[in-house]
N, C-alpha and C positions, 0 to 999 in steps of 0.2 A: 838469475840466468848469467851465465859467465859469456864475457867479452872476449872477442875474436881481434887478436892483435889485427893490425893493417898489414903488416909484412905478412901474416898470414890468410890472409882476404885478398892481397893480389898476387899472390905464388896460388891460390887455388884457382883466383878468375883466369890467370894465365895458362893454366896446366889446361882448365875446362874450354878455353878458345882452343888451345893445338890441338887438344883431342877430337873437339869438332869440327874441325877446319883439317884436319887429316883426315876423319870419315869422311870429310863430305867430299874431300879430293879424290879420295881412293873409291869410292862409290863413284862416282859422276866418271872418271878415270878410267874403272875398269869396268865401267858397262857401255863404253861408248863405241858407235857402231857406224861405217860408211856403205849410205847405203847406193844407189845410183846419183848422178849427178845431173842436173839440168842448166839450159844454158838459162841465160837472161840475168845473168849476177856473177863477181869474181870475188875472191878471197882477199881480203884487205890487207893492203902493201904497205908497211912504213917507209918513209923516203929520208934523210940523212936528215931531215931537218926535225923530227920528230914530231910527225903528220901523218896519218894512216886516208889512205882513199878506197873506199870500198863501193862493187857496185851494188844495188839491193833490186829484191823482185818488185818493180812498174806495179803500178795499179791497174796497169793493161792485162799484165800479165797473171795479176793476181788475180782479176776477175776475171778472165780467160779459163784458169784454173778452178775456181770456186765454179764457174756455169758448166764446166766439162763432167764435174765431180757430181752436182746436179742433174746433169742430164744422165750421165751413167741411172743415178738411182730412178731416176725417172720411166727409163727402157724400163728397166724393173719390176715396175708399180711400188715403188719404197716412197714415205714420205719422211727425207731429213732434212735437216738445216747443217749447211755449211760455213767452215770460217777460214779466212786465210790468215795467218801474223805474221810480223814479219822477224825478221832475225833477233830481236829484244822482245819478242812475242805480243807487241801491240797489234791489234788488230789493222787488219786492210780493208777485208773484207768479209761479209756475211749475208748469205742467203739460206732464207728460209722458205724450206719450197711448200707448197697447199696440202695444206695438209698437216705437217709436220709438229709433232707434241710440245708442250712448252717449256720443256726439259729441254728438249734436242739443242738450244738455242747455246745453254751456256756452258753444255758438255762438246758440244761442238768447239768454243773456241779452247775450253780447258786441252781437250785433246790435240789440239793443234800444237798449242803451246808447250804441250809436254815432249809432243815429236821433236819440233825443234831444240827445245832447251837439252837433248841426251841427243840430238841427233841419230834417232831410230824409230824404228814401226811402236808405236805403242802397244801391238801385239807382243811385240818381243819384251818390251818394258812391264810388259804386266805378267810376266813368267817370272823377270828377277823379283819381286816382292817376296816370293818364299826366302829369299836369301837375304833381302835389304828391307825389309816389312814397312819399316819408319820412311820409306822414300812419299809413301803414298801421304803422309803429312807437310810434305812440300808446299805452302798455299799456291792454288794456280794450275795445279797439274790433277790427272787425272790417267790412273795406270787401268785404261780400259783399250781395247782393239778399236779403230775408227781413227789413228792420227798418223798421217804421213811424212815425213820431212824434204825439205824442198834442199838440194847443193849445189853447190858449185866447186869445184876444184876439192871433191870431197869436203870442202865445211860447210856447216846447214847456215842457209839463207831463210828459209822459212819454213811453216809447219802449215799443212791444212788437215783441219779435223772435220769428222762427218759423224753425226749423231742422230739420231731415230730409226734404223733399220728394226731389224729384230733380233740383229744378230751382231759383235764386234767385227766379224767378219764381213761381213756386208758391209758396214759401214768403212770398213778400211779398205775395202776394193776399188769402193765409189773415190775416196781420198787418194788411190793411187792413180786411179783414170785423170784427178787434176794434176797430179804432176808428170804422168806421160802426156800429157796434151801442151805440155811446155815444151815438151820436145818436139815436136811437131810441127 
């Protein structure tokens, strides 16, 4: 088996980082979307001293938002489970309502996460896959309808996802009712 000089082992690992590292810019880039804004968080400001201060969605307000999101499906008669993350897409919070399959539990946070991280409807996000196929191997995310993104000054704060309707659509209705209920 013939050896692969070193000069040519890192002219290849380097050609293969800008290639990825340029789809993953121009993908993430050109699919990004502003979608309405919520108060309760501000867009992080660097200060001359090289400091960023950012505000982030309360736990008040995340659970405000997950019980709203709840209650919507609940009018309903839907059993899901909801999650809130927050802007690094750790979870806040999670409810799962009576009922609710044991699935719902960890498509619920994946969706949330996905909202946030593209800053868009996961409705919308699950239409570009005909175009960007390989997005759906992201670990973490999940390109299904049920995930809302939370903003502020147009940049996403956070994401809530809503999983076990019977439909993506329902489940993304219910995710919208928690971030109009932060306007509120």
């Amino acid at each position: 088996m013939k050896k692969i000089s070193m000069r040519a082992r890192v002219l290849t690992g380097g050609a293969t980082l800008v290639a990825l590292g340029a789809g993953a810019f121009g993908a993430v880039s050109a699919h990004a979307a502003t979608p309405a804004a919520a108060p309760a968080a501000a867009v992080a400001e660097a200060d001359a001293g090289g400091t960023a201060q950012s505000t982030q969605l309360t736990i008040e307000a995340a659970t405000k938002a997950a019980r709203a999101s709840l209650d919507a499906a609940e009018k309903e008669n839907q059993r899901v489970s909801v999650a809130v993350v927050d802007r690094n897409g750790n979870t806040l919070v999670t409810l799962r309502g009576d009922g609710a399959g044991p699935q719902s539990y960890e498509s619920a946070v994946k969706k949330a996460y996905t909202a946030v991280s593209w800053n868009a409807p996961t409705s919308e996000l699950a239409g570009r896959l005909a175009d960007a196929p390989t997005l759906k191997d992201i670990p973490g995310t999940l390109f299904l309808a049920g995930g809302a993104p939370v903003t502020a000054k147009g940049a996403p704060i956070a994401g809530i996802g809503v999983a076990g309707a019977p439909s993506g659509d329902l489940d993304e209705k219910f995710a919208r009712a928690g971030v109009a209920s932060l306007n509120d």
